[in-house]
N, C-alpha and C positions, 0 to 999 in steps of 0.2 A: 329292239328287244321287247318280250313280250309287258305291257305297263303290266304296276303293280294296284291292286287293293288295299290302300293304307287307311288308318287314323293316327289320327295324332288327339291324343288324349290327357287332359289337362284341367283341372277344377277354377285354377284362378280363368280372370276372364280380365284384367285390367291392365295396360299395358305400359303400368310402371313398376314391372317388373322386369327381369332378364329372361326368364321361362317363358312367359308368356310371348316376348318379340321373338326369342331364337325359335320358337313351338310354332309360332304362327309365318315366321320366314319360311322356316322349313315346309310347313304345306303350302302357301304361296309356289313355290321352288318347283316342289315336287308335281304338283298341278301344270306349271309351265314344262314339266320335261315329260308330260302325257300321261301320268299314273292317275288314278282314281283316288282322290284324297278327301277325307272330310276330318274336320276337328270338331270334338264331343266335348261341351264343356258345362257348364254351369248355365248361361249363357250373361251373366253380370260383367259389366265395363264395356268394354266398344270389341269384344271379338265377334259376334253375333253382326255386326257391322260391320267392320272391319271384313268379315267373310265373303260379306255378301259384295262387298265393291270389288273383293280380288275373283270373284265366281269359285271359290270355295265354298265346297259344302258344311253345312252347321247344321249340327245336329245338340241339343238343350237335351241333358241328362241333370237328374239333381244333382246328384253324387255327396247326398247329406253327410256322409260322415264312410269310415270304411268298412264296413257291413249292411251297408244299403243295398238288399237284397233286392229290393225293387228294380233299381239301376241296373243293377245284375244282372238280373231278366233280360231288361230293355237291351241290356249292350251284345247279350248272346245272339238274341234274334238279331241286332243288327249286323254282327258276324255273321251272320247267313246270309241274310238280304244282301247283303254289300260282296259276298264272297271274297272276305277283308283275309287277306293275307299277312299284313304285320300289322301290329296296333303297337305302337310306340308311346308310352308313358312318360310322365315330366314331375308328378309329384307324387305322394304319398299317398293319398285316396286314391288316386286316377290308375294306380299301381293296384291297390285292392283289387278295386272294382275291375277292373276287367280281367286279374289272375280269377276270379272270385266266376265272371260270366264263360269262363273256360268248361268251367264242370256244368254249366246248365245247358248248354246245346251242346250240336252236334260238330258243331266248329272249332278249331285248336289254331287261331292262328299264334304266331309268332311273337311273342312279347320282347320289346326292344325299352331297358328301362334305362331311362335319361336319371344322372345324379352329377348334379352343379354343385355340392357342398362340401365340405372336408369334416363334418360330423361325422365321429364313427357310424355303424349300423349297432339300432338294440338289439333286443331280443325279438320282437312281432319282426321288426325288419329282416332280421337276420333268416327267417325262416319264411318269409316272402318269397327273398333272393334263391331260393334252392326247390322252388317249384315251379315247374315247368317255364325255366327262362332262358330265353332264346340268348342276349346278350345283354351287360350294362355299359351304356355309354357313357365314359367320364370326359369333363370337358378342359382336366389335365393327371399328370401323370401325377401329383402328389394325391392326387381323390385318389388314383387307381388302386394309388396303396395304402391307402388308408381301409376302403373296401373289400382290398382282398384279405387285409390283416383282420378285419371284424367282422369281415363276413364269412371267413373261411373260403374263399372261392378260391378257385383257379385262375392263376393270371390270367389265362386265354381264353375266360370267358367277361374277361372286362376289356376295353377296348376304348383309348385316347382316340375324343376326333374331338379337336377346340373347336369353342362353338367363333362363329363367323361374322364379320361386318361387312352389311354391306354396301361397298367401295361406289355406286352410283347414289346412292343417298346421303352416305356421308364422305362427301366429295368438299373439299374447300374452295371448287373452283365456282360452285352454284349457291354459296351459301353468304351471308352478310355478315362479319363481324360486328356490326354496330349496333344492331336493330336490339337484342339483347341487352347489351352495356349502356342505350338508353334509356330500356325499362327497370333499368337497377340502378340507373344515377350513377353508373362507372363514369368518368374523363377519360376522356382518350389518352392521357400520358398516366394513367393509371393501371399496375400490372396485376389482372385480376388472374385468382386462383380459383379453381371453381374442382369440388370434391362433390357428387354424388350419395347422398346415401348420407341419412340423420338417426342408423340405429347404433346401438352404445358401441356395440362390434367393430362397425367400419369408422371408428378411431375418429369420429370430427373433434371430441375436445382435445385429443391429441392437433390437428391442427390448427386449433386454435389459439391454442400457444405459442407452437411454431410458429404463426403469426408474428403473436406479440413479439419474439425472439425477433424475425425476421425485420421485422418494421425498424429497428434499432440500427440496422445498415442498406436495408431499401423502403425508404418510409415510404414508398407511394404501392405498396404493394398491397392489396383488398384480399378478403375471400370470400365465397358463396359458400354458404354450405346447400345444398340440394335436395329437394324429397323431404321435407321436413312434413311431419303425418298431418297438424294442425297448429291451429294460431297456439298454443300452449306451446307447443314443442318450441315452435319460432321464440316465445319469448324464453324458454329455458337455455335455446342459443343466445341468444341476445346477453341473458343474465350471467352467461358464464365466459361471451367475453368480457361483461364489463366488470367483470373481476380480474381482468389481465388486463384491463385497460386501454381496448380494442375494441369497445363495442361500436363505435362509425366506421371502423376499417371490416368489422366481420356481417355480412349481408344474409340472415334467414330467410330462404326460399321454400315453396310448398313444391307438393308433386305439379310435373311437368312433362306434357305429351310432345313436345317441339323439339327433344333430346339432341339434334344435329344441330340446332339455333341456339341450343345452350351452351354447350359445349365449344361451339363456335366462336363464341363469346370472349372466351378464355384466353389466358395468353399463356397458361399453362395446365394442364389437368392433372387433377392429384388421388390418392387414394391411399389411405393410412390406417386400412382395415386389419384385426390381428386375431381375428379367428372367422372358420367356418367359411371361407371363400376357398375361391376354383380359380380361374384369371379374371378380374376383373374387369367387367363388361366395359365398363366409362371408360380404364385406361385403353383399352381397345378402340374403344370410336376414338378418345382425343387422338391417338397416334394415326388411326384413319384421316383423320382431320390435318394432320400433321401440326400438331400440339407437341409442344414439351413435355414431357409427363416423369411425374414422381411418386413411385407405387412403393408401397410396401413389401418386402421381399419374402412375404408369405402366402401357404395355397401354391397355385401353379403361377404366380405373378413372375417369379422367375424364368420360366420358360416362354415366355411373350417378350420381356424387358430384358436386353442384354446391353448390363450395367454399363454406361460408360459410351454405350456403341447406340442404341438406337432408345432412350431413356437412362432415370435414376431412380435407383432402388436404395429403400432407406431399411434399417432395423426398424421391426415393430415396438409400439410405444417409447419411442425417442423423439421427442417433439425436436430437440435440437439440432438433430443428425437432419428432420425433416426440413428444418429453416435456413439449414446452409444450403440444403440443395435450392429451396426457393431461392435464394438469392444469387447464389449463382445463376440461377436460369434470369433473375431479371437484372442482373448487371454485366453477362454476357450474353447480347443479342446474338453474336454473330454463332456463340454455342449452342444457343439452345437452337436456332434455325439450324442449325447441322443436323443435332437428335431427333428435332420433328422430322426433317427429309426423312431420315435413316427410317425413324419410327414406324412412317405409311407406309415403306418400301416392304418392312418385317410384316406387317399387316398382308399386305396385297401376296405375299410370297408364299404363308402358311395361316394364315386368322380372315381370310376372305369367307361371303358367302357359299359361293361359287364353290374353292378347296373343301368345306366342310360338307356340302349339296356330295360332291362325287360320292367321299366318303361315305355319306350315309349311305345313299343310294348301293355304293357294292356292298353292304352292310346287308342291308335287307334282301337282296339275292341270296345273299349267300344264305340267311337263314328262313329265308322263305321255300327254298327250293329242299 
């Protein structure tokens, strides 16, 4: 089939985020199945690098803010030059700017606008959405509806394709448990927790009580918390477990590029976020990984974890509900190795890269043609 002329367009640039891996997988992908891809970004954190090892094209737009007319410009002509067929957006400026470079040349490709969050849409958003938009990809069905209900749209111009892991890099049969668990002072008969994500949202002091609950019937039980922004944050985790009385069982970690060595690590992966999520990326790799995992049953987290069969899902902000499932995961081995099996299996069936690659791909035919 004839390749396409894509961008993939995206302001952040640092790849401790989930936009930024799914955004940069996917041109990676797309590059290997022979289309013309470039990603346009800022160029800050290692995508600028990152491009150039995968022979991805980079192209450094400012993209100061979303009326950077200048950019505007830049990104039209680059729509000619490239004879760019879709340009596929990932956040809110990247979105502007290029509905924005549509009126300044003579070019119209296809806008394909990526949305990972369960935020309504506002007002600027909402009137975004209804100019010349080819499709919005949500990366589950609870976004879908949220989207369609505030932004007015048409179902059938929004369109579920979950975003993807993928299955050769986060593979357990290539990867060290230990190498982790000894830069954190874990014991090996010690069942660490390890949760992702240090903003108020994705619920960490919610697990951190869980903890303290937990510890009361599996004392050897630890947790990480992940992505903590700087040494404050770190010691504001610190301080509020040792108000539960936890602070040597609860471990504050900063951001981390090694995401498969991390999570590797684990003997379970958790996530106890209660607003503004889609499915949760880390419960996706830990179940790649074939980790236990215990997600919170809000966003599309339900549609990935099917309670009981391949993970556990808890009520949002119940630390308690959260520490029974930890402890059942570490006082039945022989369970929780069933749910991680089951887990990768749910992964590799419908949350691979691979499944989401096809998806896009007829996606952009179809509105490129």
């Amino acid at each position: 089939m004839t390749p396409l002329s894509i961008l993939q367009v995206l302001e952040k640039g640092h790849f401790n985020t989930g936009s930024v891996v799914q955004m940069f997988q996917l041109a990676q992908n797309l590059r290997r199945r022979g289309h013309r891809v470039a990603v346009v970004s800022r160029g800050e954190g290692q995508i600028r690098e990152r491009c150039a090892e995968a022979g991805v094209d980079f192209i450094a737009l400012p993209m100061k803010n979303e009326f950077d007319l200048a950019s505007a410009l830049r990104l039209a002509r680059i729509y000619r030059e490239r004879a760019v067929d879709v340009v596929h957006v990932h956040k809110g400026i990247a979105h502007s700017i290029a509905l924005e470079a549509t009126f300044l040349g003579g070019r119209r490709p296809a806008i394909v606008v990526n949305r990972g969050v369960s935020f309504p849409l506002d007002v600027f958003n909402r009137l975004k959405f209804h100019v010349r938009l080819g499709a919005v990809v949500t990366v589950c069905e609870d976004i879908k509806k949220v989207i369609v209900r505030s932004g007015n749209l048409r179902p059938e111009q929004v369109r579920v394709i979950y975003a993807g892991v993928d299955l050769s890099v986060f593979d357990p049969e290539k990867l060290d448990r230990e190498t982790v668990r000894r830069e954190l002072g874990v014991d090996p008969g010690e069942f660490l927790v390890v949760q992702v994500g240090a903003r108020e949202w994705k619920g960490w002091r919610h697990l951190v009580e869980a903890t303290a609950i937990a510890r009361a019937k599996a004392p050897n039980v630890r947790t990480a918390i992940v992505a903590c922004k700087n040494e404050e944050q770190k010691k504001e985790v610190s301080a509020f477990a040792a108000q539960h009385g936890v602070e040597e069982a609860v471990i504050p970690v900063g951001f981390r590029y090694d995401m498969p060595n991390v999570l590797m690590a684990a003997d379970a992966v958790v996530d106890l976020s209660y607003e503004g999520l889609g499915v949760t990326g880390t419960i996706r790799e830990g179940m790649a990984l074939e980790k236990p995992v215990v997600a919170s049953d809000a966003g599309g987290n339900p549609e990935l974890v099917v309670h009981g069969q391949s993970g556990i899902l808890v009520p949002i902000k119940d630390p308690a509900a959260a520490a029974e499932a930890i402890v059942h995961l570490a006082t039945r081995p022989e369970e929780a190795s069933r749910l991680a099996r089951a887990g990768r299996a749910r992964v590799r069936e419908g949350f691979s890269s691979e499944v989401r690659l096809d998806r896009i791909e007829s996606l952009y035919r179809e509105f490129a043609s």
